[in-house]
Backbone and ligand atoms as CSV (ligand in chain L), in Angstrom:
chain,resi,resn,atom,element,x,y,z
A,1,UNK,N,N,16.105,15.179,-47.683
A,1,UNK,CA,C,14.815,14.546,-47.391
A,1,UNK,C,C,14.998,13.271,-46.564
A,2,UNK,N,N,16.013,12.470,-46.867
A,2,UNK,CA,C,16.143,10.992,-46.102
A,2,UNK,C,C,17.062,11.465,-44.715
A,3,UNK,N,N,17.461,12.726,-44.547
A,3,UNK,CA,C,17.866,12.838,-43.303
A,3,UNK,C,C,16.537,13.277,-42.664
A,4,UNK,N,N,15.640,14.023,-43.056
A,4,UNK,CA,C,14.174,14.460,-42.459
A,4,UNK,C,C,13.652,13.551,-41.987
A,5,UNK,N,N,13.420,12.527,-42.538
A,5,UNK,CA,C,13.067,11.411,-42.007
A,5,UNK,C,C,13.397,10.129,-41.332
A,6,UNK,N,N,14.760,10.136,-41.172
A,6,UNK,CA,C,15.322,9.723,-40.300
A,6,UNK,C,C,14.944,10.159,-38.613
A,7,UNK,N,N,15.109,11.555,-38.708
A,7,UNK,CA,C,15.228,12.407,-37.898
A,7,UNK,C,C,13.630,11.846,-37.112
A,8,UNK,N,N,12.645,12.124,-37.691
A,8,UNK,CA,C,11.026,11.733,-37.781
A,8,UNK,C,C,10.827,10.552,-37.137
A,9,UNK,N,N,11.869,9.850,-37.764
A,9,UNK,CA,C,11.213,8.200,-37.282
A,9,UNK,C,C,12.419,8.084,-35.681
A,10,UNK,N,N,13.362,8.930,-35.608
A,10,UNK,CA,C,14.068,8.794,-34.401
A,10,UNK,C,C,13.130,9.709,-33.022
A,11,UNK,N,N,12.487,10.311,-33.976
A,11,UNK,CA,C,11.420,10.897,-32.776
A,11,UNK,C,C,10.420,10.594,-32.173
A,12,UNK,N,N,9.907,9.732,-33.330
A,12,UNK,CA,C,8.655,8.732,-32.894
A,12,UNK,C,C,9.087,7.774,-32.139
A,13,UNK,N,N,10.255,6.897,-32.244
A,13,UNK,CA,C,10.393,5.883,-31.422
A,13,UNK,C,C,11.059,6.671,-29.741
A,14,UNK,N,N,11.717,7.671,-29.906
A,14,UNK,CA,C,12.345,8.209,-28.700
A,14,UNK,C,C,11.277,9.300,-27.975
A,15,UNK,N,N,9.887,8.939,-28.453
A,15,UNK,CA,C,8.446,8.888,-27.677
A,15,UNK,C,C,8.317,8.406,-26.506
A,16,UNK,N,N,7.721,6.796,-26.882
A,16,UNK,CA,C,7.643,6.057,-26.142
A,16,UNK,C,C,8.442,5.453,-25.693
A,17,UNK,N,N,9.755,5.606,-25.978
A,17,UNK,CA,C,10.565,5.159,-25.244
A,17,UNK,C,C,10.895,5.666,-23.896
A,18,UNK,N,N,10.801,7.519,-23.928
A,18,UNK,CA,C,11.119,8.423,-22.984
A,18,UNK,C,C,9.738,7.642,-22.044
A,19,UNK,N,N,8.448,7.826,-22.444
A,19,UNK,CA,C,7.168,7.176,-20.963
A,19,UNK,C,C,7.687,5.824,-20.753
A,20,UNK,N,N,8.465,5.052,-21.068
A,20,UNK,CA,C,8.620,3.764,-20.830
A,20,UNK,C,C,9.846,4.463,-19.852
A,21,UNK,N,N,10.498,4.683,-19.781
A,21,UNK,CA,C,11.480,5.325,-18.729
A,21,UNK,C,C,10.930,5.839,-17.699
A,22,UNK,N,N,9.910,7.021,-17.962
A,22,UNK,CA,C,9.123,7.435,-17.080
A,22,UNK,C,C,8.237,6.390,-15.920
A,23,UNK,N,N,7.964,5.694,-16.387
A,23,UNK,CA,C,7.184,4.236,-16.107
A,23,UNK,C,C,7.854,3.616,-14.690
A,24,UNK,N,N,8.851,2.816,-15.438
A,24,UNK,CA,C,9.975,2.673,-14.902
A,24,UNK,C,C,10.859,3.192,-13.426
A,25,UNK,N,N,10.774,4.525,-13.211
A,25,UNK,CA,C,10.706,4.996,-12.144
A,25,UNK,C,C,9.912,4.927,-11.858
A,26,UNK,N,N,8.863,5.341,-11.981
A,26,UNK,CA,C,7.658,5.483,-11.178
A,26,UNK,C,C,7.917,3.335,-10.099
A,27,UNK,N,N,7.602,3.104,-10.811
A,27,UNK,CA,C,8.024,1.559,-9.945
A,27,UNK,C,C,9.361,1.236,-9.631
A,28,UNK,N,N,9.971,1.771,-9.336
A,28,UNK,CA,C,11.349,1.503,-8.995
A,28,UNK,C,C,11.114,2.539,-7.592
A,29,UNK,N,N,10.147,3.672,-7.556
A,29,UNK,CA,C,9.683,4.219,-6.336
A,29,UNK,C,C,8.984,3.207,-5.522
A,30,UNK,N,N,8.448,2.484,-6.152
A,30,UNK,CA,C,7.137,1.703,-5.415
A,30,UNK,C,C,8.285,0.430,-4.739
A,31,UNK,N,N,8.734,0.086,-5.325
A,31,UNK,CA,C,9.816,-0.977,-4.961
A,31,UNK,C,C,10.249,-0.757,-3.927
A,32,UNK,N,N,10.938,0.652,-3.464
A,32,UNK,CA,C,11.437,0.991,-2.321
A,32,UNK,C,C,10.475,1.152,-1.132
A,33,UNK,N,N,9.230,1.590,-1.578
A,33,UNK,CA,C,8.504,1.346,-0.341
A,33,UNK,C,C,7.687,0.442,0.240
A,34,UNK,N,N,7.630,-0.863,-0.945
A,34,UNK,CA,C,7.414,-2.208,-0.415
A,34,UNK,C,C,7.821,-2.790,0.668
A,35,UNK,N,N,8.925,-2.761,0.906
A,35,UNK,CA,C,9.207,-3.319,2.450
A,35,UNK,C,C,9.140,-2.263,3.459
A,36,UNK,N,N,8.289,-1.361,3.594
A,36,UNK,CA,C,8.010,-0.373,4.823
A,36,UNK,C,C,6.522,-1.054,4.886
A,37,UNK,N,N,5.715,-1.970,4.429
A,37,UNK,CA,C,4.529,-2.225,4.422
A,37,UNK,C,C,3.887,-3.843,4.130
A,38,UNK,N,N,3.185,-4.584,5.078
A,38,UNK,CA,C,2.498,-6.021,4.502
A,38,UNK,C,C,1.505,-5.636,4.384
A,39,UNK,N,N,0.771,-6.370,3.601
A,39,UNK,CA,C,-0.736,-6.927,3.343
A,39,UNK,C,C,-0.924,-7.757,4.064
A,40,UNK,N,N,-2.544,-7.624,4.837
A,40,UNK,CA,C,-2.984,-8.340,5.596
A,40,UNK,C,C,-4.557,-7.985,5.742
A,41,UNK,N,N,-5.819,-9.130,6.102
A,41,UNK,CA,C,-7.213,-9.066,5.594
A,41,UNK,C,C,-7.366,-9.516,7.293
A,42,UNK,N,N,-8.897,-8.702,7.779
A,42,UNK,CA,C,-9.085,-9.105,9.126
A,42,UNK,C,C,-10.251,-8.819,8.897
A,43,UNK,N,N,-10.896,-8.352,10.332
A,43,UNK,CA,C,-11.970,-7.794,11.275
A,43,UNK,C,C,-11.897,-7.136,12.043
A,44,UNK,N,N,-12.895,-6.074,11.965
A,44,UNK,CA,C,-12.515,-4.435,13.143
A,44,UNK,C,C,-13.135,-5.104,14.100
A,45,UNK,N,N,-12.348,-5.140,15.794
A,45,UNK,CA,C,-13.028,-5.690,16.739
A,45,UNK,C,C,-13.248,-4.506,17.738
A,46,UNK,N,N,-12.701,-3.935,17.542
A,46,UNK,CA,C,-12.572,-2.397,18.209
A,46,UNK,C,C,-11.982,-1.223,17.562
A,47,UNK,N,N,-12.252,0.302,18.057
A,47,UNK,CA,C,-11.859,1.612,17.187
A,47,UNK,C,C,-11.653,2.230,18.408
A,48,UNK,N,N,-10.547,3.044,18.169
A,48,UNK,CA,C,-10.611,4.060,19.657
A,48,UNK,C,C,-9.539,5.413,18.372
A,49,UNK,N,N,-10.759,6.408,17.623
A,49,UNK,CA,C,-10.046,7.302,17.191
A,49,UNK,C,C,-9.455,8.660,17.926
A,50,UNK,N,N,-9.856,8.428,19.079
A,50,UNK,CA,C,-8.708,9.474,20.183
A,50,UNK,C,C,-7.738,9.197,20.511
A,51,UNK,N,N,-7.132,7.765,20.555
A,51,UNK,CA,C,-6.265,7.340,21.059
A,51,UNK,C,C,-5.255,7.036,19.203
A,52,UNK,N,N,-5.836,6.633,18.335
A,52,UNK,CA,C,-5.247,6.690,17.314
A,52,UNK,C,C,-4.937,4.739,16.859
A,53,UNK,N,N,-5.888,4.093,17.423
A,53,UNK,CA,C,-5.796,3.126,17.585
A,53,UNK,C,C,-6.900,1.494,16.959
A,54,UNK,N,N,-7.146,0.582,16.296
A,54,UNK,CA,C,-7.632,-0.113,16.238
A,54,UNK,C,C,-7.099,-1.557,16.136
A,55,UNK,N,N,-8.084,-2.195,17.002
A,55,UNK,CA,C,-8.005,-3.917,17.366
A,55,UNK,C,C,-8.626,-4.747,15.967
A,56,UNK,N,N,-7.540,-5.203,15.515
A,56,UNK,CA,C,-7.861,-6.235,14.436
A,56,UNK,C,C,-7.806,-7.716,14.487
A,57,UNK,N,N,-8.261,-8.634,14.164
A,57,UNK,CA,C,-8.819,-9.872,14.354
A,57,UNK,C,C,-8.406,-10.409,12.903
A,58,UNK,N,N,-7.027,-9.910,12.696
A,58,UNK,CA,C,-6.210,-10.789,11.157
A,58,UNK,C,C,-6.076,-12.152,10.916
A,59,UNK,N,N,-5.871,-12.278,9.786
A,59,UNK,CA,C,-5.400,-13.604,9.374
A,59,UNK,C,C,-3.806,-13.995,9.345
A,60,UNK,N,N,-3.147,-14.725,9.074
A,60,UNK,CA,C,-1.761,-15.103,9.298
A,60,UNK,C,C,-1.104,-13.795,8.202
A,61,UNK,N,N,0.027,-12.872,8.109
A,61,UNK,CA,C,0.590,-12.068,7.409
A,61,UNK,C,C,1.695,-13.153,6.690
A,62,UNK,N,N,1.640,-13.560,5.936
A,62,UNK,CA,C,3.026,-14.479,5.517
A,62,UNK,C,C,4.760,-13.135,5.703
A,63,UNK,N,N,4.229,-12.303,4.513
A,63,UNK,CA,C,5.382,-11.253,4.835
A,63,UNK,C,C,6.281,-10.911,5.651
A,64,UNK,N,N,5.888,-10.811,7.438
A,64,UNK,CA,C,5.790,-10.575,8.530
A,64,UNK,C,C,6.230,-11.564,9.079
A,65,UNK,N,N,5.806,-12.798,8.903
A,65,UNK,CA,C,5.738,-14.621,9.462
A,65,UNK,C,C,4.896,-14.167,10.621
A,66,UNK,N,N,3.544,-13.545,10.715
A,66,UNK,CA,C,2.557,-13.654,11.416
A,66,UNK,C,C,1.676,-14.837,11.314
A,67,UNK,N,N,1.578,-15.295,12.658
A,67,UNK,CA,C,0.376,-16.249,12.853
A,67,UNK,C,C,-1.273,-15.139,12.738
A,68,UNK,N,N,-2.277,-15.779,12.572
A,68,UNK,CA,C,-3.662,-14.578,13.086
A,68,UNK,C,C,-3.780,-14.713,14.232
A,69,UNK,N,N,-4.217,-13.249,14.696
A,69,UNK,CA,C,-4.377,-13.233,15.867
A,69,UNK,C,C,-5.587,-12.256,15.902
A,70,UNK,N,N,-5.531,-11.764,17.013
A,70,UNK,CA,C,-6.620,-10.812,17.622
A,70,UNK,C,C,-5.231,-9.306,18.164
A,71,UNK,N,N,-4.922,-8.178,17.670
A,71,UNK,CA,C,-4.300,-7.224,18.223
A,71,UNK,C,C,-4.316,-5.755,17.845
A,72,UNK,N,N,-4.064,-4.875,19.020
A,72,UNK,CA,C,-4.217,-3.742,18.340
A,72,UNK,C,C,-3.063,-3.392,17.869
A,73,UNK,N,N,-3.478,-2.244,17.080
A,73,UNK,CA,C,-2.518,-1.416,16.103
A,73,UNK,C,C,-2.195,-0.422,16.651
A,74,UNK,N,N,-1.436,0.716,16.572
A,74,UNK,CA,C,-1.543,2.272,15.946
A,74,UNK,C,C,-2.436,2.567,14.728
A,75,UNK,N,N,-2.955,3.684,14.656
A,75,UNK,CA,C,-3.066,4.115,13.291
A,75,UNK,C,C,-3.592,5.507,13.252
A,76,UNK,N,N,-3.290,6.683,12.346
A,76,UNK,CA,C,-3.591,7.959,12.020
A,76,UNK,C,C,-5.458,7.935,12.156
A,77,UNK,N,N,-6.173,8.885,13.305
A,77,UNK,CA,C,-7.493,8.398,13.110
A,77,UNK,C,C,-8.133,8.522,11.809
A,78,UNK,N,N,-7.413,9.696,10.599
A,78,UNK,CA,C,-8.206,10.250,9.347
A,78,UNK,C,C,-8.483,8.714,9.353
A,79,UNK,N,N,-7.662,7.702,9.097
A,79,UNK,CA,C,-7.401,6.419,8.830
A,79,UNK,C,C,-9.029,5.777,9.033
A,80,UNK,N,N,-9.105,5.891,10.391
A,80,UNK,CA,C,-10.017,5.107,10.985
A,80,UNK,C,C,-11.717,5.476,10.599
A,81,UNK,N,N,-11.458,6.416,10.198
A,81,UNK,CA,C,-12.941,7.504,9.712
A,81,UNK,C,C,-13.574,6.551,8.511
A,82,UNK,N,N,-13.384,5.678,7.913
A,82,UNK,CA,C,-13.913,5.113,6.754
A,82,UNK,C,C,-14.369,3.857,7.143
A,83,UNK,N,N,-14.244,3.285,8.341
A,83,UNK,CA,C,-14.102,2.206,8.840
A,83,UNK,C,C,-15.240,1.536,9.812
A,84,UNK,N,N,-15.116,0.614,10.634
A,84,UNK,CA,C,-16.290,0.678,11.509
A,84,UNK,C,C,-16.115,-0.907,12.177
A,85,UNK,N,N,-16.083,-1.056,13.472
A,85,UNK,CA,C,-16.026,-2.400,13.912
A,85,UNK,C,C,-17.359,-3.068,13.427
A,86,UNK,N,N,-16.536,-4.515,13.900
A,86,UNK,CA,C,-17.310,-5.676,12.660
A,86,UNK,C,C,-16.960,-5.743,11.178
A,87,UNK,N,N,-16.543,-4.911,10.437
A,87,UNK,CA,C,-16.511,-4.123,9.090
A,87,UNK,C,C,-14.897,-5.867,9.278
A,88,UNK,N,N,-15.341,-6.152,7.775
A,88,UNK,CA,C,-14.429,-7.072,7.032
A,88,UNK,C,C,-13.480,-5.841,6.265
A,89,UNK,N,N,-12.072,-6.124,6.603
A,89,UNK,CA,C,-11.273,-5.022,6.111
A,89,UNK,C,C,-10.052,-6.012,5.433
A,90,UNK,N,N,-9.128,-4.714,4.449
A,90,UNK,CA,C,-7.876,-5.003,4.014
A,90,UNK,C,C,-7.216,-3.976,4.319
A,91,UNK,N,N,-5.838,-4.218,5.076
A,91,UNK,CA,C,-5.039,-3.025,5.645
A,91,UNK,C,C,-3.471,-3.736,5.370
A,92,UNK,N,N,-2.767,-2.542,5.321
A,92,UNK,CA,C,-1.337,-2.365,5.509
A,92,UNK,C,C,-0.657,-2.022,7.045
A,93,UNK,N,N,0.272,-3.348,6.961
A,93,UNK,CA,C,0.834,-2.732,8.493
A,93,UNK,C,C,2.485,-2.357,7.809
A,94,UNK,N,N,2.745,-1.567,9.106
A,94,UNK,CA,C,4.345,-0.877,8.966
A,94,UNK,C,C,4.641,-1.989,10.660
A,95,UNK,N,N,5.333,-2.923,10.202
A,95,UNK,CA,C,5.858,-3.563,11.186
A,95,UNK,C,C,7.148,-2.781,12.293
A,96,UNK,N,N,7.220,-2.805,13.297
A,96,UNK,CA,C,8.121,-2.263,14.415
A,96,UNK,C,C,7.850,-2.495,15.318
A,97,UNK,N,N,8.255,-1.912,16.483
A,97,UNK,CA,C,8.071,-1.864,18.220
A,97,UNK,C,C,6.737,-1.910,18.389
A,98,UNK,N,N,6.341,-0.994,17.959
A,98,UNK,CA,C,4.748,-0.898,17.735
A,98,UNK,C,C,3.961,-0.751,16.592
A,99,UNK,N,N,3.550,-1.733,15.998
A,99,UNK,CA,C,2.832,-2.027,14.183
A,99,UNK,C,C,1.748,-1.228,14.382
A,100,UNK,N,N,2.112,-0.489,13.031
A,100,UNK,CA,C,0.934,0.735,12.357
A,100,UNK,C,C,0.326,0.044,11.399
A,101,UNK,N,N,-0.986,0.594,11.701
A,101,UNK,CA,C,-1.652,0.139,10.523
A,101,UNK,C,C,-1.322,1.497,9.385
A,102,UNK,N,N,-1.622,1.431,8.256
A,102,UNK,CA,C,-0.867,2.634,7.424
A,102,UNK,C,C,-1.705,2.587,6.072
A,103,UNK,N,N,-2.558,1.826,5.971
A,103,UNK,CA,C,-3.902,2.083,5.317
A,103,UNK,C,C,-4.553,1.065,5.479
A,104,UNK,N,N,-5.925,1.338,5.491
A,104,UNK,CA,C,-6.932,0.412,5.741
A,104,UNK,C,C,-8.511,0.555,4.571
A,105,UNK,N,N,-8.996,-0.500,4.211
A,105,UNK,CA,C,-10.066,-0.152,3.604
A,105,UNK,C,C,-11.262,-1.550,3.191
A,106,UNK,N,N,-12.521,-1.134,3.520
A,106,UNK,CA,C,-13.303,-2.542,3.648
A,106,UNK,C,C,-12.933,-3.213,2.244
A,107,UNK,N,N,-12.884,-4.396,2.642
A,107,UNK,CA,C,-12.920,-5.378,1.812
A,107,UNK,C,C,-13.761,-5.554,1.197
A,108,UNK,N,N,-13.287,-5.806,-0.215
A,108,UNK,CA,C,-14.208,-5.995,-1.398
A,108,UNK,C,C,-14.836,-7.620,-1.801
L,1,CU,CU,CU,-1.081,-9.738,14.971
């Protein structure tokens, strides 16, 4: 009987222990793709979804060591479909040769 319950109480705790592991990766994924991406808050000054493209009117990116400016992006048009110049936004850039925007969504 006191091994039964041993057994019982090693199962209950090796529960939550296993989703706390689970957890755990899950952000140890996210970790890695933190630096493929900054945060940054602007203004749509222009949209061109044929070209795959929008002009943002950001604020300084610290991440990046961006000053604000006024520039366009890249970006996937699905991207741009939710969006709308003038529209106060929060977006992710993928910094490179040429900075993607890599999600975008009005500001709350
Ligand atoms: Cu810029």
């Amino acid at each position: 009987m006191k091994i039964l319950l041993a057994t019982a109480a090693v199962l209950a705790i090796g529960g939550p222990a296993l989703a706390q592991q689970h957890d755990m990766g899950a952000m140890a994924g996210m970790d890695m793709k933190a630096p493929a991406g900054a945060q940054g808050a602007g203004v749509i000054k222009a949209l061109d979804l044929k070209a795959g493209s929008v002009t943002l009117q950001h604020g300084p990116i610290a991440a990046l060591k961006w000053p604000a400016m006024t520039m366009a992006f890249k970006a996937d048009p699905s991207l741009l479909k939710t969006v709308k110049v003038g529209q106060k936004v929060t977006f992710t850039v993928k910094p490179g040769a040429t900075p993607e925007v890599i999600a975008i969504a009005p500001a709350s």
